[in-house]
C-alpha positions as CSV (number, residue, x, y, z in Angstrom):
1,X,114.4,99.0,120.7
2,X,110.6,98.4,121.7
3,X,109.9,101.0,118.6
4,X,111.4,99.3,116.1
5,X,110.1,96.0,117.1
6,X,106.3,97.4,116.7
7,X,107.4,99.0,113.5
8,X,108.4,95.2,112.4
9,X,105.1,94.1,113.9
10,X,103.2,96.7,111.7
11,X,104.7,95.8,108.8
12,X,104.0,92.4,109.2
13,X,100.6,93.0,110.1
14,X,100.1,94.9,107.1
15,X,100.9,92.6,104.3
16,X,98.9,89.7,106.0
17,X,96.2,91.9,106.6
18,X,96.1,92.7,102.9
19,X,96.9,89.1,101.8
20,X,93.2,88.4,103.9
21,X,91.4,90.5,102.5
22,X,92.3,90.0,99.1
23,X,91.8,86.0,99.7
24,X,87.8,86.6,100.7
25,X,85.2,86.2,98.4
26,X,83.7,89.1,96.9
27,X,79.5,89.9,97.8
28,X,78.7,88.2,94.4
29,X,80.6,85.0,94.9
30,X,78.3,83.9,97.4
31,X,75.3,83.0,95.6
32,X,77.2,80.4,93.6
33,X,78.3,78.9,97.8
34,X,74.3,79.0,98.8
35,X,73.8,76.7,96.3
36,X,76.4,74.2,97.2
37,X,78.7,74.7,94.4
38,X,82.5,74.4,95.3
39,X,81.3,73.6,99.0
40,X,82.8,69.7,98.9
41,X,86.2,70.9,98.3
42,X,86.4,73.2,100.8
43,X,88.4,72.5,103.8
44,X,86.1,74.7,106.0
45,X,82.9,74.1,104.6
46,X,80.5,76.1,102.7
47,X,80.2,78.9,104.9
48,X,83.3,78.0,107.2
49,X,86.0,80.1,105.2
50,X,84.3,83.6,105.3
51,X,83.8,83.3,109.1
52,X,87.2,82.2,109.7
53,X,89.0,84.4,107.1
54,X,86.5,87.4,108.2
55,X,86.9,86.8,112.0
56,X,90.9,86.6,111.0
57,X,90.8,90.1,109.6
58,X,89.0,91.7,112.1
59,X,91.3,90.0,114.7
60,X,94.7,91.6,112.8
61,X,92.6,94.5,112.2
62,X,92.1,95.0,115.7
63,X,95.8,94.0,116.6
64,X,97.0,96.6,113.7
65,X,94.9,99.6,115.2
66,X,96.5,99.1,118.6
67,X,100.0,98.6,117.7
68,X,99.5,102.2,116.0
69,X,98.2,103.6,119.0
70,X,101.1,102.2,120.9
71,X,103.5,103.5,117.8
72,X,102.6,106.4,118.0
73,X,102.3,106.7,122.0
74,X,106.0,105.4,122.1
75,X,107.3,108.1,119.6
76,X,105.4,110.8,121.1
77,X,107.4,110.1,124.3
78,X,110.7,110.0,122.6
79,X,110.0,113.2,120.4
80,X,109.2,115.3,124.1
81,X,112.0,113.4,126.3
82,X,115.0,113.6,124.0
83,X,115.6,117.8,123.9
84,X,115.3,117.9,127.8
85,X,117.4,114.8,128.4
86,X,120.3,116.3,126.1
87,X,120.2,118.8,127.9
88,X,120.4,117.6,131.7
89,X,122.8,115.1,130.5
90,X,125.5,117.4,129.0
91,X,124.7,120.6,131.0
92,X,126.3,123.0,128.4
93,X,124.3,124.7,125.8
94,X,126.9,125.8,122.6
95,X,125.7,129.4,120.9
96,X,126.9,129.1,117.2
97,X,127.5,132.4,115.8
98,X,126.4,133.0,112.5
99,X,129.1,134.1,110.2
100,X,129.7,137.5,109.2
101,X,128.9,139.1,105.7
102,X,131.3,140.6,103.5
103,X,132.0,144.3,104.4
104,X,132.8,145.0,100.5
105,X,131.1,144.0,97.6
106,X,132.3,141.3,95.0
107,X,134.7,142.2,92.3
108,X,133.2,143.0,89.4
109,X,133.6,140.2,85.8
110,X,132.5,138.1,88.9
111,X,128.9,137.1,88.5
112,X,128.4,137.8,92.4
113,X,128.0,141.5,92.0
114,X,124.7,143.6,91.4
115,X,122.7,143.2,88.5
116,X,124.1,146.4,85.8
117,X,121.5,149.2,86.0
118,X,121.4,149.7,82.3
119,X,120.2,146.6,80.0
120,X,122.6,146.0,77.1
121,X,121.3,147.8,73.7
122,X,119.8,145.6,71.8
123,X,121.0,144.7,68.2
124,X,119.5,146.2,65.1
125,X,119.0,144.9,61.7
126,X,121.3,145.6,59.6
127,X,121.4,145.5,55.7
């Protein structure tokens, strides 16, 4: 239950994670925001939105890491518990036996037989 709730949790992580980072500004759009262009219709400012939005993804970033640690801690556990807890819990083990070969070989006209040991003679031209 716990594992597929952080497997939720890491897909949701995920695709806002890569929703952030495709919303920041690239290293060249920030020359144009120095300047104060497209800085009074901004609801954080001129510099506010790449602090917020970059202190956002290293936040989630942060939060994704963890949650993969913990994923894979948690399925670790599970892998190593479940073949010794089957076990205790039923107290039997069942020995399959594998099933016997033929003692005679196919019939022949088959196609399950050996291969013929001499190839078919090959066609000549004929005039």
């Amino acid at each position: 239950m716990l594992v597929s709730i952080l497997t939720a949790l890491q897909v949701v992580l995920s695709i806002v994670l890569v929703g952030l980072v495709l919303l920041q500004h690239g290293k060249g759009a920030d020359a144009g925001a120095g300047f104060g262009a497209g800085a009074s219709g901004s609801v954080f400012g001129a510099g506010g939105s790449a602090t917020f939005l970059s202190r956002t993804t290293a936040i989630l970033a942060t939060l994704f890491f963890l949650n993969c640690i913990g994923l894979s801690y948690l399925i670790e556990q599970q892998i190593h518990s479940a073949p010794t807890a089957l076990l205790k819990s039923t107290g039997t083990v069942v020995h399959r036996k594998a099933p016997a070969l033929p003692l005679r070989p196919p019939a022949a006209g088959t196609g399950l037989g050996p291969a013929p040991a001499q190839a078919p003679a090959k066609a000549g031209k004929t005039r």
